[in-house]
Every structure is written in structure tokens, then in C-alpha cells.
C-alpha positions as CSV (number, residue, x, y, z in Angstrom):
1,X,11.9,-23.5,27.6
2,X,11.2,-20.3,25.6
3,X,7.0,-20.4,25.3
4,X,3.8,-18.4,26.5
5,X,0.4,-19.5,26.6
6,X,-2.3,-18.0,24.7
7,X,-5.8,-19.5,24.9
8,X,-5.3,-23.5,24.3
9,X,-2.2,-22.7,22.5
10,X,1.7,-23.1,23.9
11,X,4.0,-20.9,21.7
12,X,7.3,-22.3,21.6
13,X,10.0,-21.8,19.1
14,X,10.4,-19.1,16.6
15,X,10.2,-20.9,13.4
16,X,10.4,-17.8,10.8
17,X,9.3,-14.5,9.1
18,X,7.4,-13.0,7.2
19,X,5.9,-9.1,5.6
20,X,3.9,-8.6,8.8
21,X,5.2,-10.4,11.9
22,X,7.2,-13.7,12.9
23,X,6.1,-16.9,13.6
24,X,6.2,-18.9,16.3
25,X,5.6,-23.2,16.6
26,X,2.6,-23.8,18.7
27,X,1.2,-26.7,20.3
28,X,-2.6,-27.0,21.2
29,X,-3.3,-28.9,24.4
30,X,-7.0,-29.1,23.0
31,X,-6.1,-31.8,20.0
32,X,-2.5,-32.5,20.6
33,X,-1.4,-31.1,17.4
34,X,1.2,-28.8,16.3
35,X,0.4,-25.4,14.4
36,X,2.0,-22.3,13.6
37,X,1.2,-19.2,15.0
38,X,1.7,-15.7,13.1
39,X,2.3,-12.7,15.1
40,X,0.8,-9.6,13.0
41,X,0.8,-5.4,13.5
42,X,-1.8,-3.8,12.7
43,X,0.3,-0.7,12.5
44,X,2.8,-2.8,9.9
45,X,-0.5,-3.7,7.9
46,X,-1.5,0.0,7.4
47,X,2.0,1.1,6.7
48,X,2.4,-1.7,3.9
49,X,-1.3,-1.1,2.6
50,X,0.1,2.8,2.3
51,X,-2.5,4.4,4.5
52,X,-2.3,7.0,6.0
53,X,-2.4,7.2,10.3
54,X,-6.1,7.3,10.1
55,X,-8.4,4.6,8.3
56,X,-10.2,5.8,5.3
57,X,-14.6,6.3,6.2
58,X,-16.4,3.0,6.1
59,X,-17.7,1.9,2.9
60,X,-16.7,-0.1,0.1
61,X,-16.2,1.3,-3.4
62,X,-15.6,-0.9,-6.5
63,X,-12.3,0.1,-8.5
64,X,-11.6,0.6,-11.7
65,X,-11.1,-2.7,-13.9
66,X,-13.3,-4.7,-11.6
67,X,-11.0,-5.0,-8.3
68,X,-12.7,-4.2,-5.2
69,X,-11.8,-1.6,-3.2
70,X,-11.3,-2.5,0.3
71,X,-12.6,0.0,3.0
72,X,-9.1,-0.1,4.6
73,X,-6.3,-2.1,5.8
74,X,-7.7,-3.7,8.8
75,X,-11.2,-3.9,7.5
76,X,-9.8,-5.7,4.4
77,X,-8.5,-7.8,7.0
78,X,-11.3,-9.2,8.0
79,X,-13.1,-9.8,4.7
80,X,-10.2,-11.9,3.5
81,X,-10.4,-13.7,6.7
82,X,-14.0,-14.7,5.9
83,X,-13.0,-15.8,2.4
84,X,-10.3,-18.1,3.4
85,X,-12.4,-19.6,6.2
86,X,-14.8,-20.6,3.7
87,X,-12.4,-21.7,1.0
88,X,-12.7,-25.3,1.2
89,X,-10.6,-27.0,-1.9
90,X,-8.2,-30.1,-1.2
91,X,-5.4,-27.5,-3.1
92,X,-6.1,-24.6,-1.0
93,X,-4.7,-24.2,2.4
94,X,-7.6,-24.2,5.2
95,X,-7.8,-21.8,7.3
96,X,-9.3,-22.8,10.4
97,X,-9.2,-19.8,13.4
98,X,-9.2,-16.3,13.8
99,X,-7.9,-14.6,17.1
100,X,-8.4,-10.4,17.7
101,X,-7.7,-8.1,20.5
102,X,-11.0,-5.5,20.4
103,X,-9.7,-3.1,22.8
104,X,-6.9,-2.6,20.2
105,X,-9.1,-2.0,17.1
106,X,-9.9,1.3,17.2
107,X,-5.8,2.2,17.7
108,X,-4.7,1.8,13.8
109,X,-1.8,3.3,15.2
110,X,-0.3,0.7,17.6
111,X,0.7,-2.8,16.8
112,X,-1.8,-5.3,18.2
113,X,-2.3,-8.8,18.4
114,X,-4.7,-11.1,16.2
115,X,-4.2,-14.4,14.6
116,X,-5.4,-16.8,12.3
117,X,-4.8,-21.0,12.0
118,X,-4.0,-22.7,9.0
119,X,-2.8,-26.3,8.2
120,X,0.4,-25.7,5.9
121,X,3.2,-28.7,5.7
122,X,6.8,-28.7,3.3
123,X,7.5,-26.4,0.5
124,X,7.1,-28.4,-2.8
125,X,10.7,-27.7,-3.6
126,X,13.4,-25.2,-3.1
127,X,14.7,-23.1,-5.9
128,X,17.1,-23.4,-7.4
129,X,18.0,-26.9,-6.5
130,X,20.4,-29.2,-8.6
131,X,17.7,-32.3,-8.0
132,X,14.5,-30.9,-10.2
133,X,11.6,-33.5,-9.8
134,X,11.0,-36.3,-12.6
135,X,8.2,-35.3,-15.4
136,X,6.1,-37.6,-13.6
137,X,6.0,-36.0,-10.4
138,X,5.8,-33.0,-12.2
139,X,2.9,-33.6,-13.5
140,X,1.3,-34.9,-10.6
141,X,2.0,-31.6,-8.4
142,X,1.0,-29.4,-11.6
143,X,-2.3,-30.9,-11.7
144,X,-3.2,-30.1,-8.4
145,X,-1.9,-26.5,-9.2
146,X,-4.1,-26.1,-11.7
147,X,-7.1,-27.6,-9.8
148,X,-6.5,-25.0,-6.8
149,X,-5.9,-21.9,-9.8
150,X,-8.8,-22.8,-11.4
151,X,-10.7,-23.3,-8.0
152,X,-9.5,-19.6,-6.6
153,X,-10.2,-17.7,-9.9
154,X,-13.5,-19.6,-9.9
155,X,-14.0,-17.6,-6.5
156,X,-13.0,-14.1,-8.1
157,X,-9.4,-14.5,-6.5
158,X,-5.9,-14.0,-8.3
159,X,-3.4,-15.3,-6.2
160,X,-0.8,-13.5,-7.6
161,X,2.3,-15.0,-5.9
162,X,2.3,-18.4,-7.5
163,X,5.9,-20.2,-7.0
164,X,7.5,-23.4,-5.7
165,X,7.6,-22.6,-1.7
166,X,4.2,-21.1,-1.8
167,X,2.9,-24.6,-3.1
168,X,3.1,-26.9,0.6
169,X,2.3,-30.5,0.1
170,X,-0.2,-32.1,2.4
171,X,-0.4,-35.3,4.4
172,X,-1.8,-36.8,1.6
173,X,0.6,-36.4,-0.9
174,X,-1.3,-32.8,-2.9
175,X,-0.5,-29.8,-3.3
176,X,-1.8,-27.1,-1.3
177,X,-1.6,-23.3,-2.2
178,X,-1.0,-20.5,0.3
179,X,0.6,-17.2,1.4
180,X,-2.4,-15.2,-0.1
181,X,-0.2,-11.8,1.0
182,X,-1.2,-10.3,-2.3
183,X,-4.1,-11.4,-3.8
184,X,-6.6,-9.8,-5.5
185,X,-10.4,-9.9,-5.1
186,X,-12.2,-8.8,-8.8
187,X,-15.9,-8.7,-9.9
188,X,-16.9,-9.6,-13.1
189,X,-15.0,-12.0,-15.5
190,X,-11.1,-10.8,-14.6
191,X,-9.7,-8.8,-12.4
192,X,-7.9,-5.6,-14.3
193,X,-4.7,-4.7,-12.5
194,X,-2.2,-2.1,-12.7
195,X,0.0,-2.5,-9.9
196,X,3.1,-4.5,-9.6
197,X,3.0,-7.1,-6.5
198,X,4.6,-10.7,-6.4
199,X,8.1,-12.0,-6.2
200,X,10.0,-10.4,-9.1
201,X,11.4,-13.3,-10.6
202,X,8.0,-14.8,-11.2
203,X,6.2,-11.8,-12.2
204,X,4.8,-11.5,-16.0
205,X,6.5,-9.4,-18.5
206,X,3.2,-7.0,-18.7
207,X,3.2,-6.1,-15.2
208,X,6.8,-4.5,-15.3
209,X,5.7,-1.9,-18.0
210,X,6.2,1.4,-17.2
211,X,3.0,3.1,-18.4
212,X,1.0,1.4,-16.2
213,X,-1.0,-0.2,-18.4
214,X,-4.2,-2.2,-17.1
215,X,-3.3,-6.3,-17.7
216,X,-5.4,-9.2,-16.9
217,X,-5.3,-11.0,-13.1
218,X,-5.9,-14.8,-14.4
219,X,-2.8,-14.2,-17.2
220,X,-0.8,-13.1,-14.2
221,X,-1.4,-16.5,-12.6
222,X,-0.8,-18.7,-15.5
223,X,3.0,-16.7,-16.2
224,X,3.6,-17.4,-12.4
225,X,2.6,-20.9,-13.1
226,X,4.8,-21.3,-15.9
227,X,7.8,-20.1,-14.8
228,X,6.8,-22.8,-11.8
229,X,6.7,-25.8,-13.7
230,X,9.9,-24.4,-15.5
231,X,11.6,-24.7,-11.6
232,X,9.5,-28.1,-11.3
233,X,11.7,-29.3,-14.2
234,X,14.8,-27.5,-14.4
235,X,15.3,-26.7,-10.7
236,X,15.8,-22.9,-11.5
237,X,14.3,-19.7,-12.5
238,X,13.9,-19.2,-16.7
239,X,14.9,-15.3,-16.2
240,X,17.3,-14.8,-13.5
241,X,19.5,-11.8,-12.5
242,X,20.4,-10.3,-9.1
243,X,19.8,-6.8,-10.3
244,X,16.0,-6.0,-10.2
245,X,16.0,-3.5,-13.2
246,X,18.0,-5.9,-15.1
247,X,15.9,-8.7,-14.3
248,X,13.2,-6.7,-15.2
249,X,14.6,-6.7,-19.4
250,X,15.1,-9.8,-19.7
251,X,11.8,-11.2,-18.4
252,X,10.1,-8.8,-21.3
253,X,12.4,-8.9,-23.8
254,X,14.9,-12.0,-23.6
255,X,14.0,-15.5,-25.6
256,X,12.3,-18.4,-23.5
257,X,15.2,-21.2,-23.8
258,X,15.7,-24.6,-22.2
259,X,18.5,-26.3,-20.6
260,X,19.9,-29.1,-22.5
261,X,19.5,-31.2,-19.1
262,X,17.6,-32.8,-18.2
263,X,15.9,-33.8,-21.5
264,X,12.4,-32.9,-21.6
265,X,9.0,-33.8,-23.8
266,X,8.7,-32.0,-26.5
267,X,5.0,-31.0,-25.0
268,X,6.3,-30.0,-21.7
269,X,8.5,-27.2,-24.0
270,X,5.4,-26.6,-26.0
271,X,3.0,-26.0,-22.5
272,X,5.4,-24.2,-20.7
273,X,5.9,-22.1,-24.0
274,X,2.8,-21.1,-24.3
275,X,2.1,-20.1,-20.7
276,X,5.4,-17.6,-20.7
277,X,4.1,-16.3,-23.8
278,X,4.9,-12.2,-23.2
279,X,1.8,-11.6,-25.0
280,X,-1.1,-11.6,-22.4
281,X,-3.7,-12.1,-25.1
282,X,-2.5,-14.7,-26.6
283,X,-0.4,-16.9,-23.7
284,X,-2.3,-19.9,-22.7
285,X,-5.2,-20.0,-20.2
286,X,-6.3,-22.4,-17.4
287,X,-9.3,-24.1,-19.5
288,X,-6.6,-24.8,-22.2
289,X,-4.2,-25.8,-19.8
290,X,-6.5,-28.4,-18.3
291,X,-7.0,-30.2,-21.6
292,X,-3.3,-30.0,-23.0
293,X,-1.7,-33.1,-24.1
294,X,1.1,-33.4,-21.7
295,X,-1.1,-32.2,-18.5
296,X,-3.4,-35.2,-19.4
297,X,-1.1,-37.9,-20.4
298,X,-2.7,-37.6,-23.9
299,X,-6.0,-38.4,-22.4
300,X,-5.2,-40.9,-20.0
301,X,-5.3,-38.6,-17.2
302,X,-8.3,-35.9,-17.4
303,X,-8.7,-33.5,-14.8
304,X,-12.0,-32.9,-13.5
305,X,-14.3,-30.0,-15.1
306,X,-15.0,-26.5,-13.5
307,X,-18.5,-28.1,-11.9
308,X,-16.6,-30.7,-10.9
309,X,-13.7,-29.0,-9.3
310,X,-15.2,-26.0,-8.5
311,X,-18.4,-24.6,-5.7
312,X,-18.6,-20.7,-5.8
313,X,-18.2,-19.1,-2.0
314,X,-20.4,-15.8,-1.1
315,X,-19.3,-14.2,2.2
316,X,-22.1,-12.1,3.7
317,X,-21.5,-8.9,5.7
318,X,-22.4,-10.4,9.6
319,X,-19.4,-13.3,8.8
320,X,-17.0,-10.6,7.9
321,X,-18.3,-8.9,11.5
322,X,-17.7,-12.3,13.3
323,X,-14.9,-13.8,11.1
324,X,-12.7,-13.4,14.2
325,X,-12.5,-14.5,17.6
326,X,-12.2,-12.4,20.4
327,X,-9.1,-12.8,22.7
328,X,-8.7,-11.0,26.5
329,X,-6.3,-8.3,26.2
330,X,-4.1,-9.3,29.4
331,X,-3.4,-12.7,27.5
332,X,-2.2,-10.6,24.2
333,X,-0.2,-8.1,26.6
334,X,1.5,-10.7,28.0
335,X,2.1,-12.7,25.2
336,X,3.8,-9.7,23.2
337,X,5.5,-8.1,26.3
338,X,7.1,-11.9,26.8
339,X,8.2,-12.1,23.2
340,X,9.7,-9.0,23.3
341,X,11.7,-9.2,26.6
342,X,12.9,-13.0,25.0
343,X,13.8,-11.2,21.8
344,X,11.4,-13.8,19.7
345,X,10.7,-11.0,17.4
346,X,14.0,-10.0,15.7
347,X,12.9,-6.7,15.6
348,X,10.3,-7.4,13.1
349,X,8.3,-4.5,12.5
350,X,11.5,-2.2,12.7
351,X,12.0,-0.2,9.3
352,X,15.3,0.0,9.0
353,X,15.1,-3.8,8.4
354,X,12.3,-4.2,5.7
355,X,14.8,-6.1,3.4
356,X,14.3,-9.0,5.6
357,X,10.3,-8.7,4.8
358,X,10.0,-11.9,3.0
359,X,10.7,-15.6,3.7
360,X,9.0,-16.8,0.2
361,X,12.1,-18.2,-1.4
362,X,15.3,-19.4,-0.5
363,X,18.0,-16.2,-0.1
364,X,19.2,-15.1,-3.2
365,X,20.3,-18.4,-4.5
366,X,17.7,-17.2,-7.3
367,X,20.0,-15.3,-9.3
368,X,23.0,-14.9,-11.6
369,X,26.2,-13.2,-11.6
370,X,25.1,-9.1,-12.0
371,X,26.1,-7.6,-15.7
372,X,28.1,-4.5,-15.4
373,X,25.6,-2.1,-16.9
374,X,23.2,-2.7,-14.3
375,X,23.9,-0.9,-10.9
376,X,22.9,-2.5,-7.8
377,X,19.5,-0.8,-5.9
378,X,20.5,-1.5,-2.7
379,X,22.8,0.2,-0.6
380,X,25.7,-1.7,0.6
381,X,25.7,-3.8,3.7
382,X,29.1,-2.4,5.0
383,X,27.7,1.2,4.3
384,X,25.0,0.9,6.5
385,X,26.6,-0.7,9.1
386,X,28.7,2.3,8.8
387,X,26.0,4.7,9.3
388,X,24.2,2.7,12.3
389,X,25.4,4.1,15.8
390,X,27.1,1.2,18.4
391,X,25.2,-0.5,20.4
392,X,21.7,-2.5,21.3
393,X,19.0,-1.2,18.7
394,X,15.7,-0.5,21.4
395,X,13.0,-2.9,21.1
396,X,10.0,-2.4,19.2
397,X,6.7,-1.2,21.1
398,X,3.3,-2.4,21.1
399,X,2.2,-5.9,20.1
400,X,1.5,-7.8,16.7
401,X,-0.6,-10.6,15.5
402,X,-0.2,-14.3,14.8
403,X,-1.3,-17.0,12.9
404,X,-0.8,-20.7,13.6
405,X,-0.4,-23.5,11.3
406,X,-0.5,-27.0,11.2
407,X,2.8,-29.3,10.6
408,X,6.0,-28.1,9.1
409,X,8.1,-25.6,9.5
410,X,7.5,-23.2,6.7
411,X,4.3,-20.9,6.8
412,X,3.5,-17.5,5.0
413,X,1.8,-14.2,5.0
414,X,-1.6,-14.4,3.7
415,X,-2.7,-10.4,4.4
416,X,-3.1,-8.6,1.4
417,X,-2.4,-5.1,0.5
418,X,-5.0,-2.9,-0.5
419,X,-6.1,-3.1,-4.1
420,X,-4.6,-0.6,-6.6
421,X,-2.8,0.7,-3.6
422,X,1.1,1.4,-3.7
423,X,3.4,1.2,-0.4
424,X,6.5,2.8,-0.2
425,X,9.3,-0.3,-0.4
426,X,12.6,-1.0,-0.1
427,X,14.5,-2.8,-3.0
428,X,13.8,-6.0,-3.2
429,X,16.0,-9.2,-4.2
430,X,14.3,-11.1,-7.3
431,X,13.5,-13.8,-4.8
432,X,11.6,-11.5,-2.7
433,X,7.7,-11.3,-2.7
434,X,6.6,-7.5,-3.2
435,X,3.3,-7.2,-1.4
């Protein structure tokens, strides 16, 4: 049986992938439950964040626009881990534990391990799928969405990444959001943005322009959540294409339309209308969302107000300091030398496989047949196969991090880039999350 131990925890299978690590299925012996575990790098984390070897001087600087600047890679880390471990919302994923190797913090140069439990289950839905769900259930999932939106931007966080396998439903039926690998903190009303992070297929049409023009965080969210009840209904994308630049035009400049099946309400077209509306300033927002006909049932079915719904979090310094736990440095040797020598990892932090960063969506079932005027961005399989030498590719060094999870199968990234930061990235498929 492929496992190690780690603390309470037995690491078993490897269950998938994600920006910063892999993940493996772990049991704990302490409450008989399954979680997943992440394994993160600290090195990968910098890299993505585009830092430089060395972390920037301690201190935190606010942006411009209202985004906090994070004091570095690592150190954002942390604060997001005291964020989420307060988050406490029945449609936000919980994150429950924290795991950290100190002898390995002052190395930003190595890969090291640290962790972090969460309680995800099953994707939604997968996109694109030829059985969409009913209005109904539509409805009933979209609720919750906007209940866990409303909740996060209520805390001064834009998600950013909003789509049909980043929505997990629960025991209990709900929706849970997660895989907060590139959110946003903001101060103020909004966060103001100019970088382009998400899964390109999802993203709004103001976040592709080439100026780099400042846009709104929250008018992010509702696109991405517009083009997700679109999937909810239709079982595919409203703008597809496998050609990023081409994908790109049409999400700014091509005509909303709807399939002629299956029929919908004529206030489902109007809702989801006016959240892909490619004019920021006027497209829908979440308090007009919440009192729309067809998300209420005309009435019938009111969602709870923002006092209601909502309980605003404040993380203090010390629980960033002591938002992780501590783990002996022998145990995270062996567990990373043992996952290497069993080839658990895949190679994950190796570059010359960063295609393979993101396990958001389903392949690249998400697109249409390339137009001819549009070349691809990506350089053939067959010609880099041609250009690798024979043989075993060497195993990576050093260690990574993990994260565990409750239940199914599918778990996320949650890390964020820095704010207003750009990595350098490989072309990505539109089904791909940029982080």
C-alpha cells in the first residue's frame, strides 16, 4: 500500500493536482474520517507570485485601487490562512488545520512542506456536459452562490475564479465555494484590479483589455457567476474557443445568445443578461441579484439580507503569527523523500510541465473547433517531445506542502498570488485557471 504517515494523518492515494503541489487522500486515525492532503513549495509559491530569490523587507503597503499589498509570497501565505480559518459561512469551504515546517522558513529557495485541511466534497457539475441541471435545481445551487459571494465580498474578498468545479456540494445538499488560488483582499468599498487572473473562459470582457485599465473586483465575480449559471442551464460555456486570443474577441465583442434547448424562462435570459453585461458599470450587482424575480421565485423564495447572511471577520497580527501548526522536520523529510522515491508527485513543481498547472475544469472539453485566423499559442506536443532528450527526467529536489480535505475526490488550490503582481506563464487552455 502506497502511504506515509504524517502526524495523525495516513497519506494514501494520489488523488490530483493542482498550481502548487499534488494531492494525496488521507485518512485521520484521530476521527476516522477521510481528508485530502495538499502538498505545496514554497519555492513554486514564490516563483508563481513572481518574486524574486529573496523575499521583499517586512511590512505591508496598501496598493493602489484599494488591494493590499502583501509583504511576500509566503507571508501572504499565512494571512490568507488566518482569513479562511475564520471564514465561517455554510457556502464557504472550512478550512480547518494548518501544518508548517519552521526549520524550512527562512529557505524561500527550497521547496518545503506545510499544509492546510479543508472539508470539500463533488464538483457541482462538469462542463460541458450534455445533462445541464433543471431550472429548479438551478436555482437552488445559485442561491447558495450568491449567499457565499455576497458573504466573501462582505469580508473584503473577490474570489475571482468563480465556475462550476470550484462550487463543491456539501453533505447537506449546499453549495460550498473554494479554490481561493487567486483571490483578492481590497480595503474600502471594491477592490480596483488591473491584472488578469482566473480561468479564461470565465473571465469578464474588461479584464482582457489591453491598456490595463483599473476595473472593479465585485463586477468580476458577478461575470464569472453568470457565465456559471449559463453552464448550470445550458451545460457549456456562452464564449468558447480553443485559441486563447480568439477567445479573448469574442468574450468582449461577440452577442450573448442562447441555445434553443433546453427552453428557458424568459427571466433566467433576462438575469443572466444582465450579469454578462460587457459594460462593468452597468451589469447587474449582487444586491440586485438577490431581489430578481427569477432568483426569488417572484417572491416566494427571499434570500436572507446582508445582516442576516453576513458577520464581518477581522484577523489580528498574533493569529497570522500562529495561523499554522508546527510540524517536526524528520516527519516532513520523510514524507517528501517517500513521495518522491514512489513517484506520487508527477514531477509537479518541474517547469517544463507548467501546462499541467491546473485541475479547475474538465480538459479541454471547454472549447470549439479553432477558426483559421487564430494561431495556436502553444507549441506542439510532437515538437517538444522532439526537443526532450531520451530517457527518465531526474526527480525534483526538496519537499512541498499539503493540504487535506474532507470527502471527495476533487480539491483545489487556495494560495493566492500576490496582488497586482504578474508571473511569467505558460499559455494556458481556456479551461485553465491563471493564478
Amino acid at each position: 500500500l502506497d502511504c506515509v504517515q504524517l502526524n495523525q494523518y495516513t497519506l494514501k492515494d494520489e488523488i490530483g493536482k493542482g498550481s502548487y503541489g499534488v494531492v494525496k487522500l488521507a485518512y485521520n486515525e484521530n476521527d476516522n474520517t477521510y481528508y485530502a492532503m495538499k502538498v505545496l513549495s514554497k519555492k513554486k509559491l514564490i516563483r508563481q507570485a513572481g518574486f524574486p530569490r529573496r523575499p521583499p523587507p517586512r511590512g505591508t503597503r496598501p496598493a493602489p485601487g484599494g488591494c493590499i499589498q502583501p509583504r511576500g509570497p509566503i507571508e501572504q501565505v499565512y494571512q490568507e490562512i488566518a482569513i479562511l480559518k475564520k471564514l465561517d459561512h455554510p457556502n464557504v469551504v472550512k478550512l480547518v488545520e494548518v501544518l508548517d515546517d519552521p526549520n524550512e522558513d527562512h529557505l524561500p529557495v527550497c521547496p518545503v512542506c506545510f499544509s492546510y485541511l479543508c472539508r470539500p466534497f463533488r464538483p457541482v457539475m462538469e462542463v460541458p456536459t450534455l445533462k445541464p441541471l433543471s431550472e429548479d435545481q438551478a436555482r437552488f445551487y445559485f442561491q447558495d452562490l450568491i449567499k457565499g459571494i455576497e458573504y466573501l465580498h462582505y469580508q473584503k474578498i473577490i474570489h475571482r475564479d468563480i465556475k462550476p468545479s470550484n462550487l463543491l456540494v456539501g453533505e447537506d445538499g449546499h453549495i460550498k465555494i473554494a479554490d481561493f488560488g487567486v483571490s483578492n483582499e481590497f480595503k474600502g468599498s471594491d477592490a480596483l484590479l488591473s491584472n488578469t487572473v482566473g480561468t479564461p473562459a470565465f473571465m469578464a470582457p474588461e479584464s482582457l483589455s489591453e491598456t490595463r485599465k483599473i476595473f472593479s473586483g465585485k463586477a468580476l465575480d458577478v461575470w464569472a457567476m453568470g457565465v456559471t449559471l449559463y453552464c448550470f442551464v445550458f451545460g457549456q460555456c456562452p464564449f468558447m474557443d480553443e485559441r486563447i486570443m480568439c477567445l479573448h474577441s469574442k468574450i468582449k465583442s461577440q452577442a450573448l445568445e442562447f441555445p434553443d434547448q433546453p427552453d428557458i424562462a424568459e427571466d433566467l435570459k433576462d438575469l443572466i443578461t444582465r450579469m454578462l453585461d460587457k459594460n462593468p458599470e452597468s451589469r447587474i450587482v449582487v444586491p440586485e441579484i438577490k431581489l430578481h424575480p427569477w432568483v426569488t421565485r417572484h417572491g416566494a423564495e427571499p434570500l436572507p439580507s446582508e445582516d442576516e447572511n453576513c458577520t464581518l471577520v477581522e484577523v489580528t497580527e498574533e493569529e497570522v503569527e500562529n495561523s499554522v501548526k508546527h510540524i517536526p522536520s524528520l516527519a516532513t523529510v520523510i514524507l517528501v523523500k517517500t513521495m518522491i522515491r514512489k513517484r506520487s508527485f508527477g514531477n509537479p513543481f518541474e517547469g517544463s510541465r507548467r501546462e499541467e498547472r491546473s485541475l479547475s475544469a474538465p480538459g479541454n472539453l471547454l472549447t470549439k473547433k479553432p477558426t483559421r485566423e487564430c494561431e495556436p499559442l502553444s507549441e506542439p506536443k510532437e515538437a517538444r517531445q522532439r526537443r526532450q532528450p531520451p530517457g527518465p527526467r531526474p526527480a525534483p529536489r526538496g519537499g512541498g506542502g499539503s493540504a487535506l480535505v474532507k470527502g471527495g475526490p476533487r480539491v483545489e488550490s487556495w494560495v493566492a498570488p500576490a496582488p497586482g503582481s504578474r508571473a511569467r506563464m505558460p499559455p494556458l487552455r481556456p479551461d485553465e485557471a491563471m493564478d
